[in-house]
N, C-alpha and C positions, 0 to 999 in steps of 0.2 A: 504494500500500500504506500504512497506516496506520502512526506511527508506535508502538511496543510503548509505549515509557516516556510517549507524551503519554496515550495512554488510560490507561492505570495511575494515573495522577495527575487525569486527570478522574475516573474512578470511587472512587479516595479522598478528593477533595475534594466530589466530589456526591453521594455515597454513593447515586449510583443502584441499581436493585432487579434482578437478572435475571430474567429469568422464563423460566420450563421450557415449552418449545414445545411438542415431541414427540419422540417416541424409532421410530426407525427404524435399521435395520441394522446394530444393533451400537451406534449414539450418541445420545446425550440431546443434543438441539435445546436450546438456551437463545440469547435475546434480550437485548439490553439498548440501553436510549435514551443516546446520548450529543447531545451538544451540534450535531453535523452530521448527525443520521439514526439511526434503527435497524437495529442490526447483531445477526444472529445466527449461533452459530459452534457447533459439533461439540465432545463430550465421548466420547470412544471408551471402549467399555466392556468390550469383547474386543480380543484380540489374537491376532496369528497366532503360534503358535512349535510348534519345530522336538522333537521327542522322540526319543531314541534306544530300543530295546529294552534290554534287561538287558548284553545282551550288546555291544552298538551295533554289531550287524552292519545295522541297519537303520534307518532315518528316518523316521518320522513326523510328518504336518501336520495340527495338534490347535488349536482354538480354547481361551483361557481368560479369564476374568476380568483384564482391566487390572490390571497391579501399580501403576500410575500414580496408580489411584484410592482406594488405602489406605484408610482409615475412613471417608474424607468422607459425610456423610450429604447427600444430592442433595433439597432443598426446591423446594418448584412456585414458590416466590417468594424469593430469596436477596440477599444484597448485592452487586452485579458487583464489588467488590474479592476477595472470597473466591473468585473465579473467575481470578483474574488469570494462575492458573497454567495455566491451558485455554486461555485469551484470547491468551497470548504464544504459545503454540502453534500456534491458528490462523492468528494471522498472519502465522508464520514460513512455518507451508504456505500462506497464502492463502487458507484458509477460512472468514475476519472478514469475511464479506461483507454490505453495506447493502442493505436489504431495501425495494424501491419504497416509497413511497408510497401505497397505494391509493387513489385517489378517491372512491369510493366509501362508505367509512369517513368519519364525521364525530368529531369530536376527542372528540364524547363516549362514543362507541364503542370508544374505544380508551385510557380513563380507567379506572385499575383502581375500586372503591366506595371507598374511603379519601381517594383522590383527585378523586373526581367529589363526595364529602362535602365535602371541605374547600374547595372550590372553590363550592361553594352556601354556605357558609356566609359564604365572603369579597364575595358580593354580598351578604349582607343588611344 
């Protein structure tokens, strides 16, 4: 398991970027590169909770909007520090999980344009 406080402090020292994967069942996928691999972790966006009637003779199991997620505006490209608060949570459950390799991918396939730029420019 990773530990919380050394990523915390890689992603504010490298001020690496997240980047928004996909949203599937309720959570936003987000990515981020650290220093041993790419790791991508779970932003839950529903929750489950419990409602009584008026009267609370009865109980109901109702989806709603995460209070977790307050204002935050969720960007396709973000700073992995601003995420630190999701990031320690995955961890906790174990959902920071490092995402193979692919082979198949070559390095500049997997360079955002900013960075496939500045990287042409540093060979000329």
């Amino acid at each position: 398991m990773k530990d919380k406080n050394e990523v915390k402090k890689e992603l504010y020292k490298s001020k690496t970027m997240a980047k928004f994967s996909h949203y599937v069942g309720g959570n936003l996928y987000y990515t981020v590169e650290l220093a041993d691999g790419i790791y991508q972790f779970p932003i839950a966006t529903v929750e489950h909770k419990k409602i009584s009637d008026s009267f609370e003779r009865e109980t109901f199991n109702t989806l709603a909007l995460s209070s977790d997620l307050g204002t935050t505006t969720f960007e396709k490209e973000m700073k992995g520090s601003e995420l630190n608060r999701w990031i320690n949570k995955a961890i906790e459950k174990e959902e920071f999980i490092e995402i193979p390799y692919n082979e198949t991918d070559t390095i500049l396939e997997t360079l955002s344009r900013e960075e496939l730029i500045k990287l042409i420019k540093q060979m000329d």
